[in-house]
GUFILUM-701472 format. One record per residue (C-alpha): x, y, z. Coordinates in steps of 0.02 Angstrom, whole numbers, plus 50000, padded with zeros to 5 digits. Layout:
GUFILUM-701472
XYZ;...
***
This chain:
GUFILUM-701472
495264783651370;494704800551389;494874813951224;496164822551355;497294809751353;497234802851172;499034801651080;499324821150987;499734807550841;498154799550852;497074815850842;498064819350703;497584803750641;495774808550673;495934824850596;496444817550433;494764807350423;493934821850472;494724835950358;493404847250231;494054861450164;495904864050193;496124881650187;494684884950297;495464871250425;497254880850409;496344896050440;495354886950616;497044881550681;498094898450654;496624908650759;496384894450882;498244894950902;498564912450922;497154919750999;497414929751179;495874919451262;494544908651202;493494914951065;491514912651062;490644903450902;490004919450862;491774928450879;492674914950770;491354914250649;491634933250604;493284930850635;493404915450501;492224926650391;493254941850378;494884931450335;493914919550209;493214934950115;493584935549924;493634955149941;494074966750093;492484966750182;491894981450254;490424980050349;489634965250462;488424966150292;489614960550173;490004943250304;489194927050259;489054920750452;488414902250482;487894907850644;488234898150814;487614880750782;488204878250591;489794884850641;489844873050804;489664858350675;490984864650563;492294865550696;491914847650754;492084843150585;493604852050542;494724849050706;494104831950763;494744828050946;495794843250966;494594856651010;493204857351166;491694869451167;491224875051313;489714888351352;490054892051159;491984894451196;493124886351083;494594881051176;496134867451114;495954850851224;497664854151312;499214866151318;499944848951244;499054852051085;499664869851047;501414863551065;500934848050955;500324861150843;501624875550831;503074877050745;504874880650789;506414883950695;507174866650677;505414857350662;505004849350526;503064846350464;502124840550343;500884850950243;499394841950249;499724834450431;499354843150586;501094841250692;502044859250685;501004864850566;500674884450623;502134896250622;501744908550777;502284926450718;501434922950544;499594915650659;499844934250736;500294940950579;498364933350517;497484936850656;498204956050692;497494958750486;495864951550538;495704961850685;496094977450588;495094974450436;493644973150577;493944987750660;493974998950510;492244992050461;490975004350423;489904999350569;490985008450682;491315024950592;489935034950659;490435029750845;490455046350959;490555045651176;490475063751243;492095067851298;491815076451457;491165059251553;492125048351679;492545033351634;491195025551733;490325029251572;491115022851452;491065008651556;489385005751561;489055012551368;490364999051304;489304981051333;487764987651220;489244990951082;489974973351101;488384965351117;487614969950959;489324967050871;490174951750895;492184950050897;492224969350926;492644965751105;494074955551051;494844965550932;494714982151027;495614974751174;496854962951068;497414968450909;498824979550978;499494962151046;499444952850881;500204967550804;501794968350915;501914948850902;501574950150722;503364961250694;502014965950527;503154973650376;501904977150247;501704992850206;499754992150191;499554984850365;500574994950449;499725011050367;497865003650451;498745002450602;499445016950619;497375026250563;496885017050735;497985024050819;497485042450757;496125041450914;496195060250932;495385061851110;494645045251110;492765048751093;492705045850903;493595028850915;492575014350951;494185002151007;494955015851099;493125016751217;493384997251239;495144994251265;495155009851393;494004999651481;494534983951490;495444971751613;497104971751532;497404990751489;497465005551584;496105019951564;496615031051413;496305049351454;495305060651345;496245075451267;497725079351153;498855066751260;497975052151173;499125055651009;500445049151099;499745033951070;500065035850883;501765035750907;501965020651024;500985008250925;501565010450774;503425007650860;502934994750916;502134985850741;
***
């Protein structure tokens, strides 16, 4: 029998010989759960890092990453049969398993088992914080595009950004989705949000450059029209 079509009960089985650290594993399944596409070992080991951090972190400096292969090990450890790597991608086994795994009103779960485990809106809720705290980081503060270029640049500047820094890709093009899914009522989150979306004309704002040029957003023009923005984020946190 192939890991595809083991029992959900029986990986959850599996997991339970297999746990480590719970919190960590908690963490593993609410960003493998809620993310927008498959994350990269690098991606989820910031991603993991950030969240696990005793302090706010601030920088990529102040992130004790176990790099690609540790963290490989780590997430075979901690999920057993119900994740695949692929090309370094972490992706669930089946669409099966995020059902197995998510929670809905009436379910009932146990805390140490696997089975409806993750409530949705609070896996955005921890993943939208994450993606924030990251793209406040110092790293990106100096960030400045001309503003008088086509986007053609911007397009081509981008890759060297999210090369050298891993999950920036991510959470430049996905943390406005988290946040809306998050319905986020914290006074402290919502204030971060709403500094991102202060772009100003966009040349200053490292996730602005990014998300303007990704697949799933349209271009965002340079100029005083970019405030807008401001204003329909934070409506929509």
């Amino acid at each position: 029998m192939t890991q595809q079509n083991l029992p959900l009960a029986a990986l959850d089985i599996g997991r339970n010989q297999k746990c480590t650290r719970i919190d960590e594993e908690k963490l593993l399944k609410v960003i493998i759960v809620a993310k927008q596409h498959p994350l990269t070992l690098g991606e989820l080991d910031v991603a993991l890092e950030i969240e696990l951090n005793s302090t706010f972190p601030t920088s990529y400096a102040d992130l004790d990453l176990e790099g690609d292969e540790k963290r490989k090990k780590w997430v075979r450890k901690s999920c057993g049969l119900f994740v695949s790597i692929i090309d370094s991608r972490v992706y669930l086994i089946h669409q099966t398993a995020k059902e197995f795994l998510v929670r809905h009103k009436d379910d009932i779960f146990e805390p140490q088992g696997w089975k409806h485990s993750i409530d949705l809106e609070n896996a955005h809720q921890t993943l939208s914080k994450i993606c924030i705290m990251h793209l406040h980081f110092q790293d990106f503060q100096d960030y400045r595009m001309p503003t008088n270029r086509r986007r053609s640049y911007y397009k081509h500047r981008a890759p060297a950004y999210v090369e050298k820094y891993s999950f920036l890709d991510y959470s430049a093009s996905h943390w406005i989705d988290h946040v809306q899914e998050a319905h986020m009522d914290r006074s402290i989150w919502v204030s971060k949000a709403a500094e991102l979306c202060d772009v100003g004309d966009g040349s200053s704002s490292i996730w602005s450059c990014i998300y303007s040029t990704s697949i799933y957003h349209p271009y965002i023009p340079s100029g005083p029209s970019t405030k807008t923005i401001r204003t329909a984020l934070v409506s929509g946190i």
